[in-house]
Structure formats: C-alpha cells, structure tokens
C-alpha positions as YAML, in Angstrom:
chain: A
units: angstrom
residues:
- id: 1
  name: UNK
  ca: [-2.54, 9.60, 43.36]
- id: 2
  name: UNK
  ca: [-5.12, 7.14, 41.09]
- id: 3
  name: UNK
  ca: [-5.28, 4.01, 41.74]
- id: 4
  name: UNK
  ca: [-4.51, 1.59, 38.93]
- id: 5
  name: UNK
  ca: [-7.26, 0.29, 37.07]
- id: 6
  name: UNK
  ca: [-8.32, -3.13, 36.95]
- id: 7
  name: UNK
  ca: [-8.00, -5.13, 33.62]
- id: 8
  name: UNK
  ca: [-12.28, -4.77, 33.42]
- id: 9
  name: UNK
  ca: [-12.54, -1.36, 33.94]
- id: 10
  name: UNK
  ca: [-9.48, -1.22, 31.28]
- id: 11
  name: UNK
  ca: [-12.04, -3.40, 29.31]
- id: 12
  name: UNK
  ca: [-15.00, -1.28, 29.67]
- id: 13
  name: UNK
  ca: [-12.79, 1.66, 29.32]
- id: 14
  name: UNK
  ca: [-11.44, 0.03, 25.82]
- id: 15
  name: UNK
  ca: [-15.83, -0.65, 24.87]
- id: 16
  name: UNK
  ca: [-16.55, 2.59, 25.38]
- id: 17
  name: UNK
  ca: [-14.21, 4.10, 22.58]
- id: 18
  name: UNK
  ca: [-16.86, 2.09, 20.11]
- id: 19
  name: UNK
  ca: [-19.51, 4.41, 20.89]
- id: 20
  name: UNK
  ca: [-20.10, 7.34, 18.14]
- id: 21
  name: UNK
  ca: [-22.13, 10.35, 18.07]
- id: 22
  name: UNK
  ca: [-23.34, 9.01, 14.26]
- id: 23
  name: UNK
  ca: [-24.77, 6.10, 15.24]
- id: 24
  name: UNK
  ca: [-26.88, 7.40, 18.55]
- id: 25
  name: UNK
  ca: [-29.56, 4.54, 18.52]
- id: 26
  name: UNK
  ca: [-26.41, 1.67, 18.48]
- id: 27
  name: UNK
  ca: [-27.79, 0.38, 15.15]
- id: 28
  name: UNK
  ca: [-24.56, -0.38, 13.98]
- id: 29
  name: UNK
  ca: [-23.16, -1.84, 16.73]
- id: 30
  name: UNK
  ca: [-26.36, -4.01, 17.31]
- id: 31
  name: UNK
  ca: [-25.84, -5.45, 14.20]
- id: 32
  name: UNK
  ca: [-22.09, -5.96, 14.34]
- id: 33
  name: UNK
  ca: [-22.47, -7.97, 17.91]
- id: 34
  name: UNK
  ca: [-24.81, -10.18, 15.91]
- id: 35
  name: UNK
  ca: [-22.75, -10.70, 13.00]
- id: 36
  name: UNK
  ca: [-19.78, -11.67, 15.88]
- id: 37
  name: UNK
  ca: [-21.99, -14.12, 17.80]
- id: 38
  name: UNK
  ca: [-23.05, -15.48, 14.07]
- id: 39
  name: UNK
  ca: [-19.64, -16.21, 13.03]
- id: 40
  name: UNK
  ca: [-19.25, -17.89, 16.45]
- id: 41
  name: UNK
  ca: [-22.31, -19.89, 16.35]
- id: 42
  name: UNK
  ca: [-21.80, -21.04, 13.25]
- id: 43
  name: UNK
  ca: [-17.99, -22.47, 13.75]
- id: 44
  name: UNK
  ca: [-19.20, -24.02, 16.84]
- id: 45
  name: UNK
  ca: [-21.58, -25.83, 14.46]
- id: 46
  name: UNK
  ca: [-19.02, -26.85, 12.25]
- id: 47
  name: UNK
  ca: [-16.56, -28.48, 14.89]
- id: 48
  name: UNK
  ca: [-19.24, -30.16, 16.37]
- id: 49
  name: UNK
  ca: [-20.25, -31.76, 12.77]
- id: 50
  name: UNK
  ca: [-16.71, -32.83, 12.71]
- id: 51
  name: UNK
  ca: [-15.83, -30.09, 9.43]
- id: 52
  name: UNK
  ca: [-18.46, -31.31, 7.47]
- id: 53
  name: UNK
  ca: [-21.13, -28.72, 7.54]
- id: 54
  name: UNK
  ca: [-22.18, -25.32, 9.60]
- id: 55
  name: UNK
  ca: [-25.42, -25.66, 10.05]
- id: 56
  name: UNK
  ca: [-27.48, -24.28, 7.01]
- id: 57
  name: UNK
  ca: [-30.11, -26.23, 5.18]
- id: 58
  name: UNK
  ca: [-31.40, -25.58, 1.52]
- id: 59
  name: UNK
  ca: [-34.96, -24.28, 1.74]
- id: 60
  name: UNK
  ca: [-34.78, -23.61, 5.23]
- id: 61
  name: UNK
  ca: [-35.98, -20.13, 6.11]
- id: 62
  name: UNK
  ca: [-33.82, -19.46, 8.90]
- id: 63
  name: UNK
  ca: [-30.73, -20.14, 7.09]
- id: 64
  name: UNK
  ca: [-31.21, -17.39, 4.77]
- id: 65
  name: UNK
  ca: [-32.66, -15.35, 7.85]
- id: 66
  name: UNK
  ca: [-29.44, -15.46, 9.27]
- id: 67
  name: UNK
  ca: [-27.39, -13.63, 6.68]
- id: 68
  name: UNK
  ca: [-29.86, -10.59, 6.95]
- id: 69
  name: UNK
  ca: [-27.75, -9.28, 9.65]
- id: 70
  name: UNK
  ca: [-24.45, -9.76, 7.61]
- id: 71
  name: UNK
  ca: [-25.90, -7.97, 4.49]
- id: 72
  name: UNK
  ca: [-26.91, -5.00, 6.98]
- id: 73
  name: UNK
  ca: [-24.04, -4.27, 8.63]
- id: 74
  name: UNK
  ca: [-22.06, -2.50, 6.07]
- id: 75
  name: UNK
  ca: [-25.15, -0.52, 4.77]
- id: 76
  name: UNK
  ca: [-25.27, 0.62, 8.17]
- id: 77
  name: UNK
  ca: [-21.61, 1.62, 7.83]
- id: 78
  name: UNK
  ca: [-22.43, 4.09, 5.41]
- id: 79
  name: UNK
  ca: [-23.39, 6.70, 8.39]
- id: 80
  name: UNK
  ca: [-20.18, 6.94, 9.47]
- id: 81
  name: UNK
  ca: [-17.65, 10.10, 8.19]
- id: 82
  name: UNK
  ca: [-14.56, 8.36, 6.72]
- id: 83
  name: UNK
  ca: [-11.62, 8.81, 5.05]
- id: 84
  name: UNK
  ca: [-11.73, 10.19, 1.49]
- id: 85
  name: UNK
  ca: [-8.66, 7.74, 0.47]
- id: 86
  name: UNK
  ca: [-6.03, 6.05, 2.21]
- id: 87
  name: UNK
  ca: [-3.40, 7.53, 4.61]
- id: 88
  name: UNK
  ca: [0.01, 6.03, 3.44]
- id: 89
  name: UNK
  ca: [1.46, 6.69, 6.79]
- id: 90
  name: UNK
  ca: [-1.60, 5.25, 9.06]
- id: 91
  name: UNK
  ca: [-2.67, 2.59, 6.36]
- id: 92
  name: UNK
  ca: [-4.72, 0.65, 9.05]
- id: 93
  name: UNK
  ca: [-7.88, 2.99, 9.06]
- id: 94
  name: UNK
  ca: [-11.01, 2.43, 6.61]
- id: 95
  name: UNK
  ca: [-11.49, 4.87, 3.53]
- id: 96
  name: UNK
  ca: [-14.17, 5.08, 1.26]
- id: 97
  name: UNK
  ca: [-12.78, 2.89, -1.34]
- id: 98
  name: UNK
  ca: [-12.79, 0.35, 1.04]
- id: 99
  name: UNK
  ca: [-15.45, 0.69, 3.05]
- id: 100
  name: UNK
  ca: [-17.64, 0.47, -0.74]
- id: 101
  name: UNK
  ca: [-15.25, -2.70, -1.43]
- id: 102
  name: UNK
  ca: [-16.13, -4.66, 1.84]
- id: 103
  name: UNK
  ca: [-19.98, -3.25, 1.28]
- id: 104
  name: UNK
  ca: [-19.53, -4.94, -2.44]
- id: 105
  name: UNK
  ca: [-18.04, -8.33, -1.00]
- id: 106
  name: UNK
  ca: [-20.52, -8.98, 1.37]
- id: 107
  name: UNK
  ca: [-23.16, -8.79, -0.98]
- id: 108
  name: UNK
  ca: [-21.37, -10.84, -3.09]
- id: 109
  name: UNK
  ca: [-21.10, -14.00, -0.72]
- id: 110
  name: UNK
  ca: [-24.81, -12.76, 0.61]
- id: 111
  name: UNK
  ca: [-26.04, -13.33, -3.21]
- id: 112
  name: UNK
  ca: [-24.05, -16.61, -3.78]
- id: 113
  name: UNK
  ca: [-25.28, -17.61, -0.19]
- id: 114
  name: UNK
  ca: [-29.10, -17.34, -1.62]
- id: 115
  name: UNK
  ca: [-28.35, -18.84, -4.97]
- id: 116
  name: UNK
  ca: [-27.39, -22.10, -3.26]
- id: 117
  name: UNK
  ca: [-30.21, -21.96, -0.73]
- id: 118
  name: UNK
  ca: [-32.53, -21.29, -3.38]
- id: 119
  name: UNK
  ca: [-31.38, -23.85, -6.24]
- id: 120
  name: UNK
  ca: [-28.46, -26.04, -6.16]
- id: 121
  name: UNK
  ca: [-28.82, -26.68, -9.97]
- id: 122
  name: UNK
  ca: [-25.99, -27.36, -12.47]
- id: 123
  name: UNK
  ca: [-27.58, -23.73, -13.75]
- id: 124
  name: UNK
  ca: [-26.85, -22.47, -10.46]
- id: 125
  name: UNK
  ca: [-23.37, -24.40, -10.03]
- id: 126
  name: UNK
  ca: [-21.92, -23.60, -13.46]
- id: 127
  name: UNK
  ca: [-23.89, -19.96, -14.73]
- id: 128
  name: UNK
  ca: [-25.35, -18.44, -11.93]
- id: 129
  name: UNK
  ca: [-22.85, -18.40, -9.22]
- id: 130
  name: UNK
  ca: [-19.97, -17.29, -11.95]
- id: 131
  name: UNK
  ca: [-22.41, -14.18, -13.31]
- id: 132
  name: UNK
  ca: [-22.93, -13.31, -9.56]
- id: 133
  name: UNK
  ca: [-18.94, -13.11, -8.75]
- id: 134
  name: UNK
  ca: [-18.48, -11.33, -12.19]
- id: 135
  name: UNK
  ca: [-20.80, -8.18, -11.19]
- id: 136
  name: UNK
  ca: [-19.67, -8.18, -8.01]
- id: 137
  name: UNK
  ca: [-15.57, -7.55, -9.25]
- id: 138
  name: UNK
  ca: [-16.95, -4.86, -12.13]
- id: 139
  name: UNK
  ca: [-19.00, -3.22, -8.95]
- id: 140
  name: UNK
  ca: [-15.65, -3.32, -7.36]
- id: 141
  name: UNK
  ca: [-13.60, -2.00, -10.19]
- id: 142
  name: UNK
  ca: [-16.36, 0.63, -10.18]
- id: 143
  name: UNK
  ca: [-15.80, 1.95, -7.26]
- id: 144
  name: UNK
  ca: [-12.01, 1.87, -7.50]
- id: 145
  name: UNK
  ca: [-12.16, 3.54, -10.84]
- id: 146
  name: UNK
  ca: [-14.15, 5.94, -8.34]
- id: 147
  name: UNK
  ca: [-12.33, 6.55, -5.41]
- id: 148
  name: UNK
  ca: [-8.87, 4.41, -5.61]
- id: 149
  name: UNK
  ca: [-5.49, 5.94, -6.16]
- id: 150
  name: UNK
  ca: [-2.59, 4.03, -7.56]
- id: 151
  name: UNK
  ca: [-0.54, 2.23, -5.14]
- id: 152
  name: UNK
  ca: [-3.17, 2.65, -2.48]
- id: 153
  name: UNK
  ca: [-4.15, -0.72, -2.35]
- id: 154
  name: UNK
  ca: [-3.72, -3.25, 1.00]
- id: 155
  name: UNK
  ca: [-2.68, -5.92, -0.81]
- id: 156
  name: UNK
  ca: [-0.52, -5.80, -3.75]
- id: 157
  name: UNK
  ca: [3.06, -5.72, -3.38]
- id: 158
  name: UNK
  ca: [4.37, -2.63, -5.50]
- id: 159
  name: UNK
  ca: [7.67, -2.29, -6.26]
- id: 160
  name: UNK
  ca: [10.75, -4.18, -4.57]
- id: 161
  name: UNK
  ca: [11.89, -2.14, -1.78]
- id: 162
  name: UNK
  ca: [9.02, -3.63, 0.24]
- id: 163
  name: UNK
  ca: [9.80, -4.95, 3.94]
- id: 164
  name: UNK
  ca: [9.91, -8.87, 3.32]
- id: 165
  name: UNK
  ca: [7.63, -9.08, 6.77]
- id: 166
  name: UNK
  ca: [5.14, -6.65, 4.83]
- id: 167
  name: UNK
  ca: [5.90, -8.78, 1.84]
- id: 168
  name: UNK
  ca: [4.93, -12.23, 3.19]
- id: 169
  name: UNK
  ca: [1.64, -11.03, 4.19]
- id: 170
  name: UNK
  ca: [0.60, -9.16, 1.69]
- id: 171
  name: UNK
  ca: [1.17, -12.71, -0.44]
- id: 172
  name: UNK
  ca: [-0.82, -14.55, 2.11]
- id: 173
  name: UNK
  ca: [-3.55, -12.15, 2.15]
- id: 174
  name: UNK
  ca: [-3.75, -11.77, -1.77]
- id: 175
  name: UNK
  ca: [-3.52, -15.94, -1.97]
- id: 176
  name: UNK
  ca: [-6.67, -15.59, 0.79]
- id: 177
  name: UNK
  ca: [-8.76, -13.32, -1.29]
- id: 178
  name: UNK
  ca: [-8.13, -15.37, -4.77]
- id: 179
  name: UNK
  ca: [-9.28, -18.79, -2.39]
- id: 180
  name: UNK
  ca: [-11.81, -16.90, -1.58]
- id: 181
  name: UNK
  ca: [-13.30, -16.09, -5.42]
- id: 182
  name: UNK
  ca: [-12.10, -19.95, -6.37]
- id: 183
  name: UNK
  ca: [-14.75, -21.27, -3.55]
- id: 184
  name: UNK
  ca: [-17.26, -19.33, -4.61]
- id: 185
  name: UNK
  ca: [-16.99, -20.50, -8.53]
- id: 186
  name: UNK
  ca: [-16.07, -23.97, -7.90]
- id: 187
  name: UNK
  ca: [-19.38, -26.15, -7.85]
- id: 188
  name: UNK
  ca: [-20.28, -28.42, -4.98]
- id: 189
  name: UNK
  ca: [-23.83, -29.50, -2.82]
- id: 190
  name: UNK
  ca: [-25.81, -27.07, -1.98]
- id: 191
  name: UNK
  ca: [-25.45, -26.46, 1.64]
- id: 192
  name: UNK
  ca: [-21.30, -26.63, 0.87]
- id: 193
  name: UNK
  ca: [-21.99, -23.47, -0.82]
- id: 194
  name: UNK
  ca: [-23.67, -21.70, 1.63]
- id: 195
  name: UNK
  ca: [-20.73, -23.05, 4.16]
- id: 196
  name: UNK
  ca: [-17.93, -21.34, 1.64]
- id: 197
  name: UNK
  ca: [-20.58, -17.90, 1.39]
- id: 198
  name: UNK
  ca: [-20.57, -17.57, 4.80]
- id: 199
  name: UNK
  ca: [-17.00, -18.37, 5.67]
- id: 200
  name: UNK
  ca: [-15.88, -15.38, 3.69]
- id: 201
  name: UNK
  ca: [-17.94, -13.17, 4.86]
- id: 202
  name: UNK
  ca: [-15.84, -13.75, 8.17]
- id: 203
  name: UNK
  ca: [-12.64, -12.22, 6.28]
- id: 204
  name: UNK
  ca: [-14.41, -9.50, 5.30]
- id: 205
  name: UNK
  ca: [-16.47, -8.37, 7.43]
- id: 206
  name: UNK
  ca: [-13.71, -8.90, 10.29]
- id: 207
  name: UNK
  ca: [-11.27, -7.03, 8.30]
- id: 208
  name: UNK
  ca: [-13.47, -3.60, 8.36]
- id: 209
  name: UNK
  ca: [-14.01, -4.74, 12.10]
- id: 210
  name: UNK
  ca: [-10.32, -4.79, 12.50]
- id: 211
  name: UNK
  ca: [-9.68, -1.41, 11.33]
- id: 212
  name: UNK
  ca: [-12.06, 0.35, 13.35]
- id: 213
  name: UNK
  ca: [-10.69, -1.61, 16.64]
- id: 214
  name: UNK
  ca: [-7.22, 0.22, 15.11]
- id: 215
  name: UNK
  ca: [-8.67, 3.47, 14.82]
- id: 216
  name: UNK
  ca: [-10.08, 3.31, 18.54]
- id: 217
  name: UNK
  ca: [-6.32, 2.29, 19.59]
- id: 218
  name: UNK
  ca: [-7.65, -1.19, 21.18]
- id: 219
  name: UNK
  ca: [-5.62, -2.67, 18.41]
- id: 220
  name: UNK
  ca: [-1.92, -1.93, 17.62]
- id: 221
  name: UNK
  ca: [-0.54, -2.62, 13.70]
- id: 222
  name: UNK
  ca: [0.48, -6.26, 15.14]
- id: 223
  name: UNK
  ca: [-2.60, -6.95, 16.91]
- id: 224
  name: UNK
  ca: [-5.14, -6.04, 13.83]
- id: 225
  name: UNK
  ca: [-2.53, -8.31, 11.67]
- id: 226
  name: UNK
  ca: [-3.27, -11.39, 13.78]
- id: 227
  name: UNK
  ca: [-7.00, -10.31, 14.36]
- id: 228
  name: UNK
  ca: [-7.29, -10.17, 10.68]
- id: 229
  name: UNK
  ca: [-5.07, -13.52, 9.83]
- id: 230
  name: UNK
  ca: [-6.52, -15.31, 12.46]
- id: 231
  name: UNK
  ca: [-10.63, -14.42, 10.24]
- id: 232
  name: UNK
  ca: [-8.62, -15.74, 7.20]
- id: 233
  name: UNK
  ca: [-8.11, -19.01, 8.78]
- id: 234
  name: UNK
  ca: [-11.43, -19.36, 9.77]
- id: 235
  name: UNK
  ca: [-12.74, -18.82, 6.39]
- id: 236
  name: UNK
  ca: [-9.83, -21.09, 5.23]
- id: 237
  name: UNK
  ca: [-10.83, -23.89, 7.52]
- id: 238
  name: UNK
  ca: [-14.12, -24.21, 6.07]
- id: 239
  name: UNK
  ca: [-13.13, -23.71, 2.31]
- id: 240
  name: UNK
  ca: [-10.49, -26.11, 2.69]
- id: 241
  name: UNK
  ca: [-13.10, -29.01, 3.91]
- id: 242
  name: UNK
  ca: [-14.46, -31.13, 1.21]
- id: 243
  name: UNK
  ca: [-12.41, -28.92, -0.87]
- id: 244
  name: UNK
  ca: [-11.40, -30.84, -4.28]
- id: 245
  name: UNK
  ca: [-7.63, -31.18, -5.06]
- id: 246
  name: UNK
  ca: [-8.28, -29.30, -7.78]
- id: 247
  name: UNK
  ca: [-9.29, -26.40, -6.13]
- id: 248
  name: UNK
  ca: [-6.23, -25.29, -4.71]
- id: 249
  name: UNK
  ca: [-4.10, -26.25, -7.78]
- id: 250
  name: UNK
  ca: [-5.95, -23.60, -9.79]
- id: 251
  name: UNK
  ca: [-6.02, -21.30, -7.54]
- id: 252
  name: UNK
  ca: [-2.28, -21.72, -7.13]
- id: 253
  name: UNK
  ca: [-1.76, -21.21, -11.09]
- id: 254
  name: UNK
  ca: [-4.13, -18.08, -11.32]
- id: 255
  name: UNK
  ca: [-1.87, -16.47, -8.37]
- id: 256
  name: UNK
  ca: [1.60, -17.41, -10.14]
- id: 257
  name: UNK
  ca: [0.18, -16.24, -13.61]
- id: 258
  name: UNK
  ca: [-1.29, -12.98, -11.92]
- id: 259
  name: UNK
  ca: [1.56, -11.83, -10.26]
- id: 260
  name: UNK
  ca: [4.05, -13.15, -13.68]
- id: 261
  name: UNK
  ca: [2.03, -11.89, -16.36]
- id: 262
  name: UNK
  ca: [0.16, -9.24, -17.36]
- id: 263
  name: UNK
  ca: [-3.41, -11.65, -18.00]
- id: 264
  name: UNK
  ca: [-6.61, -10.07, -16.85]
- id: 265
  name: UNK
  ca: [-8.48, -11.32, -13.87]
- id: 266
  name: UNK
  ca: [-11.50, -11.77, -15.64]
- id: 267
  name: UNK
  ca: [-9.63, -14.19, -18.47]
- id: 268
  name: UNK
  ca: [-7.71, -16.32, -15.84]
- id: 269
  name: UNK
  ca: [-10.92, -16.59, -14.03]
- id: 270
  name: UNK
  ca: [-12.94, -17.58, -16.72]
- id: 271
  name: UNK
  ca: [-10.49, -19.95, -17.66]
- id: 272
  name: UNK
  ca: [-10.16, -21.09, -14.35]
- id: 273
  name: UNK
  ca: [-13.73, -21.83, -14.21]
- id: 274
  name: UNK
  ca: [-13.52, -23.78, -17.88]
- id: 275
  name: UNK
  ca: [-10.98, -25.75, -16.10]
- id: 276
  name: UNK
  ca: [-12.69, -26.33, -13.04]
- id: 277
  name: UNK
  ca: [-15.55, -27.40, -15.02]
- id: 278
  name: UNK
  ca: [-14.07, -30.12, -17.48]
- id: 279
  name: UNK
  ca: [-11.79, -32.06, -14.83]
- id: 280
  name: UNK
  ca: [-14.48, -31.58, -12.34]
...
C-alpha cells in the first residue's frame, strides 16, 4: 500500500505538470519566473514607498530593462500548440484568439511604459500615449476579426439567462479592463505612468498564467477566479493611487453607456479622453 505523500512532494508533483516537450530549453518558463518575481519586486517597492511609486525612474536604463522580460514572455508563448478557439464547455483554457490578445496587451502597456520613460511631454501625455492604445485595440480587433467567434468572448455578458455569480464577475472583470485603458490615457508624471504600464501588465499576463495553471489541473474554476481577481487588485491598487476623481467617474460613464447603448469604443474613448483633457 503507498504511503501518502507529503504536501512538498504534492508540490513538486503539481511543478512538474509545467514542464512541456515544446519548450525543452525552459525558455518560457525562465522568463515567466522572472516576470513573477518582477511583479513581486515591484509591489514590495510600492508598499514600502507608502503607494506612491514602484520603483521606476525616467531615463533610467534599468527601468526600461526590466520590462524586456514582460514583452518576451508571450512571444515565447507562441511555441506552444493551442486551441484553435474556445471550448464553451472548458472555457478556462487559452486559444489562439487569446493568446494573440494577451500578446497585443502586453505590448501595449510595454509601449506606453517606454513612452513615459522616454518623454513625459504634454505630446506624450495628450497624443502619444492615446495613438499607442488606439493601435493596440485595432491590432486586437484584428485578430478577433481573425480568429474570434461570436459569443466566445470571457467577458461580456450575452444574453440574460446568465448565472448572476457568472454575471457579477464578468461586470467586475469588464469594469477592470476599461480602468485599465482609462489609466493608460489619462495624463499624469512620468514615472506614474510607468507605475499604471506595469500594473496592468500584472492582469494580463497573470490571466494567461492562470489558465495554463487550469489546464495542468493545479487550479480548479474557483481557484483561477481568485488567482485572476486577486492580479486585478493588484493592478487596481496601483491605478487607484494618485488616481484623479475624475478618473473613475469617466470610466464609470463609458461602462454604463457601453453596456446601454450601442456607441463605439473608439467614440466613447475619444470622448473620454476630450473630457479627461478639458477638466483635467
């Protein structure tokens, strides 16, 4: 008869099932343990600066450095065999529409990141930062357009026969992504910027993260829920510091006239950033 295991061998046992025959020299897994101890480091900084900053400096070389990892961690993803679309029944495993989405979002706080390291302008602030966020969401629509299938989506509620539970969440996590674009258009000191890049790379990059931890069964459907609320708090906690009142007032409209009208995302968030950028 076996003898029960202890809980480290059960945690060894549970490492193990990361290991893939695709990536044989770890390269992926080397970056994402980086990427991990990042986001640690750099909360660690930011409680220890009381909430006011996480560490990165205009100008400073290994601020920007430090991203590199972050920007080459889904681009190693891309060596990995995944689903061709997304499994209504097991809705917790990455596809190819959103492994390209989470590629496309990282890039997109990676080039707002370097826009504010490189030149916290008013041209940065007001033109440069809103272009960046706008080519990012085509890319996205892009790949959508590409590989998407109505109602496959992981965050819009369709229809009304929707578990409330299901419901609630889904709202909280589309609210998360829409704070998420509103930090990265509204304007604010340089290394604020690179704090509000960064933090939402943590939602991101967590969520693919997440999924694989689901498909490797170390992760249940609750467990990658709170794994993946728990990343949108983190990013929350550093968008919501030094945050304007404005900020979340807007972002609060935009949701209630997205989900109420038929507007495009592009016009309420242009107008969102005409707003933002006459009361500022």
């Amino acid at each position: 008869m076996s003898t029960p295991r202890t809980m480290k061998e059960q945690a060894l046992s549970k490492l193990a099932r990361l290991r893939t025959h695709e990536d044989k020299m770890d390269i992926h897994k080397i970056l994402g343990a980086a990427v991990l101890l990042h986001f640690a480091f750099r909360m660690w900084c930011f409680v220890r600066s009381g909430g006011s900053s996480m560490g990165f400096r205009a100008n400073d070389w290994t601020s920007v450095l430090s991203v590199v990892p972050h920007a080459l961690l889904p681009v190693s993803g891309l060596m990995f065999r995944v689903l061709p679309e997304r499994l209504r029944r097991t809705p917790l495993l990455i596809w190819e529409e959103m492994r390209l989405h989470s590629l496309v979002f990282t890039l997109r706080s990676v080039v707002v990141f370097v826009a504010c390291w490189l030149d916290p302008s008013w041209w940065t602030q007001l033109a440069v930062r809103p272009l960046l966020v706008l080519v990012s969401h085509l890319a996205a629509d892009a790949v959508t357009a590409r590989y998407g299938r109505p109602g496959s989506t992981t965050i819009r509620v369709e229809g009304a026969d929707k578990r409330w539970v299901e419901t609630v969440f889904k709202r909280f996590y589309s609210l998360s992504q829409m704070a998420a674009i509103a930090a990265l258009l509204t304007p604010g000191a340089s290394g604020l910027g690179m704090d509000r890049s960064f933090a939402i790379l943590c939602g991101v990059q967590l969520a693919a993260f997440g999924m694989t931890l689901r498909k490797k069964n170390i992760l249940g459907r609750v467990g990658y829920n709170t794994f993946y609320t728990l990343s949108l708090f983190y990013a929350g906690a550093v968008m919501a510091a030094n945050a304007p009142i404005r900020m979340p007032v807007l972002v609060c409209g935009v949701m209630l006239l997205r989900v109420l009208t038929d507007a495009s995302k592009y016009s309420l968030w242009g107008g969102y950033v005409l707003l933002d950028s006459l009361v500022a």
